[in-house]
C-alpha positions in Angstrom: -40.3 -54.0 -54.0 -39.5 -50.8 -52.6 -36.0 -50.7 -50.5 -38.3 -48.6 -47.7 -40.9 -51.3 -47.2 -38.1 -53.8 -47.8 -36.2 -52.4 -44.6 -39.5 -52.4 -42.7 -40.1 -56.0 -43.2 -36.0 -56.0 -42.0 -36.6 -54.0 -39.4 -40.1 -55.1 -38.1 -39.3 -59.0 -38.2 -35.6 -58.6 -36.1 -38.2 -57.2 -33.4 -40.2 -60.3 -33.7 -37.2 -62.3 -33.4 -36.0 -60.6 -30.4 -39.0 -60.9 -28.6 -39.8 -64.2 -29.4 -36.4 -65.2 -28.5 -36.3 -63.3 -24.7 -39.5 -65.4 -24.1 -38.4 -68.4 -25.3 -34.7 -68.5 -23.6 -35.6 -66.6 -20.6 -38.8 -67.7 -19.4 -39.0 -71.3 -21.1 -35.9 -73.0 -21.1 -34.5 -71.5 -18.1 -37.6 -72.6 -15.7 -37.1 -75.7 -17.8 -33.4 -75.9 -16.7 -34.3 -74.7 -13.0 -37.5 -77.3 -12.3 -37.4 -79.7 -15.9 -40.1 -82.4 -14.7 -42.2 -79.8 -12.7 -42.2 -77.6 -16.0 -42.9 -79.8 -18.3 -45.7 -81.7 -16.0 -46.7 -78.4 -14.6 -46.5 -76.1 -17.1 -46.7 -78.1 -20.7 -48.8 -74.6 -22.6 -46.0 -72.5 -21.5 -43.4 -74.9 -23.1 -45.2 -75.4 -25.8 -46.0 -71.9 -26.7 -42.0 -71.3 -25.9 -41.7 -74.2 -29.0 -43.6 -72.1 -30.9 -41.8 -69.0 -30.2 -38.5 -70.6 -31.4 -40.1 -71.6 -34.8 -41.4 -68.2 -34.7 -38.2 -66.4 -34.5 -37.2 -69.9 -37.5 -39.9 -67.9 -39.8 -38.7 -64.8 -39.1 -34.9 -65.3 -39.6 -35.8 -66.3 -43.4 -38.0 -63.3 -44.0 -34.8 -61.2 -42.5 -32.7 -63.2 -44.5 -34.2 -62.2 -47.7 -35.3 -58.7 -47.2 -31.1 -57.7 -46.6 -30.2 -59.6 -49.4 -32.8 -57.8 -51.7 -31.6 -54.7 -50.1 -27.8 -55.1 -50.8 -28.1 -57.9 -53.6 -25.7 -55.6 -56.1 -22.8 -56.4 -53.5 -20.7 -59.1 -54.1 -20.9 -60.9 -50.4 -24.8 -60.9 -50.0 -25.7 -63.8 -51.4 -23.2 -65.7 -49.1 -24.2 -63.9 -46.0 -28.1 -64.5 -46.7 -26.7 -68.4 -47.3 -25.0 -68.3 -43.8 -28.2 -66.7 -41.9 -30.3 -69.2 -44.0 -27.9 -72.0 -42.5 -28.5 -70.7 -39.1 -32.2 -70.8 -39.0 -32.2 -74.2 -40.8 -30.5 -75.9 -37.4 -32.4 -74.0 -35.7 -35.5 -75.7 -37.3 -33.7 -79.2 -36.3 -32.7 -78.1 -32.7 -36.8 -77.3 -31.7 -37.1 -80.8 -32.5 -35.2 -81.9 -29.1 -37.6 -79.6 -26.8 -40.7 -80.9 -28.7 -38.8 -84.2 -27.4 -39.2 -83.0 -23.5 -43.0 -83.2 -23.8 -42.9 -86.8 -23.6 -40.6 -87.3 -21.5 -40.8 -88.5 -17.8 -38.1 -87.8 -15.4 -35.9 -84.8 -15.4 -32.5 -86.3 -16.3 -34.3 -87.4 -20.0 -35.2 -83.7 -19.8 -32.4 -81.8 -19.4 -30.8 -83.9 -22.0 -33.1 -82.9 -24.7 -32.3 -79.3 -23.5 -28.5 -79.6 -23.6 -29.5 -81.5 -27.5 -31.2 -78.5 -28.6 -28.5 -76.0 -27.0 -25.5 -78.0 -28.8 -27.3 -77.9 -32.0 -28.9 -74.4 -31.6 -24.7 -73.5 -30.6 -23.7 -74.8 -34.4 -26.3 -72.7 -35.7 -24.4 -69.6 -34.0 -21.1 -70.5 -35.9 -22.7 -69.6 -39.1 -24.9 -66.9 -37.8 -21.6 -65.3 -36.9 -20.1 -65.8 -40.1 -23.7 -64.3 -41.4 -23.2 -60.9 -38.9 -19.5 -60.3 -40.0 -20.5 -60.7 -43.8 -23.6 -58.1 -43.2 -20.9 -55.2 -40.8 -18.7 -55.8 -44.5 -21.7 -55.0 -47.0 -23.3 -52.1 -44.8 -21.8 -48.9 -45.8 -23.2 -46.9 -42.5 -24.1 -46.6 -39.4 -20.1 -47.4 -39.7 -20.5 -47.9 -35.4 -23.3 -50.6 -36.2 -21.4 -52.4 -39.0 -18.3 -52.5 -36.1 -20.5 -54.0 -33.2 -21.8 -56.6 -36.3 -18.9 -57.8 -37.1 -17.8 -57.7 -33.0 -20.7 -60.1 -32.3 -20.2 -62.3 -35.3 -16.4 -63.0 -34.5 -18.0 -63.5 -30.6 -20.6 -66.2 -31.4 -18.0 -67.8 -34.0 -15.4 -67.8 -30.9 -17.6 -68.5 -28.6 -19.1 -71.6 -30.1 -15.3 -72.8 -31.2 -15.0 -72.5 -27.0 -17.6 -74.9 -26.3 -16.0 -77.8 -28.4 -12.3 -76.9 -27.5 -12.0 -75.8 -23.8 -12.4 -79.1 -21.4 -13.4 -76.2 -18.8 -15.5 -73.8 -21.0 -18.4 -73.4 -17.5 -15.5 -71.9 -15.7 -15.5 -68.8 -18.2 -19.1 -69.6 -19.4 -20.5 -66.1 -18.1 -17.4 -64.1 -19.4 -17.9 -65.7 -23.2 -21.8 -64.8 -22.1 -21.1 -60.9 -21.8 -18.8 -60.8 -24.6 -21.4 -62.4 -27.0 -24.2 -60.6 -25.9 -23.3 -57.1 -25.3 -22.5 -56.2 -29.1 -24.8 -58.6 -30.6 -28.0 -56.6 -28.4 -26.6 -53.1 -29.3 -25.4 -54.4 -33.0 -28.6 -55.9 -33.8 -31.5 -54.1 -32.2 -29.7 -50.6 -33.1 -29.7 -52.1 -36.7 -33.1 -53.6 -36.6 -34.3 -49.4 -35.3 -31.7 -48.1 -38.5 -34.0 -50.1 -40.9 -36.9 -48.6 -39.5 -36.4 -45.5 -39.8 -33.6 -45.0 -42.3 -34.9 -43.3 -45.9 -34.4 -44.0 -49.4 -31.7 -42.4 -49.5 -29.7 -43.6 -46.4 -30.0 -47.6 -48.1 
């Protein structure tokens, strides 16, 4: 396959994921965090069709996955970095299994557990998907300011999930560790996801 369709495949499916994901997290789980029996009693399509969104961006993260590592295959670290990313959407897969979990569920304690379940899991995911976004700044030659914000948010969500498990008072500095994960991994990854769609032959 040709490394210009191969990028648009890159390119096209990191929008899907991004969109997918802003619904999902923004729209599902938080008016599942804010009102969980109400929501799920409520408003069951919309959860559901947030489920789906999650396994969408699952599908999404493998096509991704494979289209970088048939781009940059002849380097030495891209079979590792597709394992990594591969990883990632694999708990990922197991973590929509706790929401699925909330549809059956009857009071909003039982609810918000199955949330935290799928956020602790979905958080181990991020280690590797770190791991996965400092390999990929390494094996990109240019945009050299997108292989830096790469590799920025891959040591973030690495440090970030190590935070979780080690600091007794992680909430305090919850929305700190927010900013400083999600600032370079929205420029990093959606100016990347723009690069493969428009970059030429000859810019691979």
């Amino acid at each position: 396959m040709k490394s210009r369709t191969l990028s648009v495949w890159a390119g096209v499916s990191y929008l899907i994921i991004f969109f997918a994901a802003i619904f999902a997290n923004f729209f599902v789980i938080e008016a599942i965090l804010q009102n969980p029996l109400p929501t799920i009693q409520e408003n069951h399509l919309m959860v559901r069709w947030g489920i789906m969104a999650f396994i969408i961006t699952v599908v999404f993260d493998v096509v991704v996955a494979w289209a970088l590592y048939e781009l940059y295959k002849t380097h030495a670290l891209s079979a590792l970095s597709m394992l990594f990313r591969m990883m990632h959407a694999a708990i990922m897969a197991v973590a929509v299994f706790a929401l699925v979990e909330t549809l059956t569920l009857s009071t909003g304690e039982e609810i918000l557990n199955q949330v935290n379940t799928f956020n602790t899991i979905w958080l181990i995911g991020l280690f590797f998907f770190g791991f996965h976004l400092i390999l990929l700044g390494k094996i990109l030659t240019h945009p050299k300011w997108i292989t830096w914000f790469l590799m920025l948010a891959g040591c973030m969500y690495a440090i970030d999930t190590t935070a979780h498990f080690v600091l007794p008072d992680y909430k305090q500095y919850a929305s700190v560790f927010l900013a400083l994960v999600a600032i370079p991994s929205i420029v990093g990854e959606m100016s990347l996801a723009v690069w493969l769609l428009v970059k030429t032959e000859k810019s691979s």
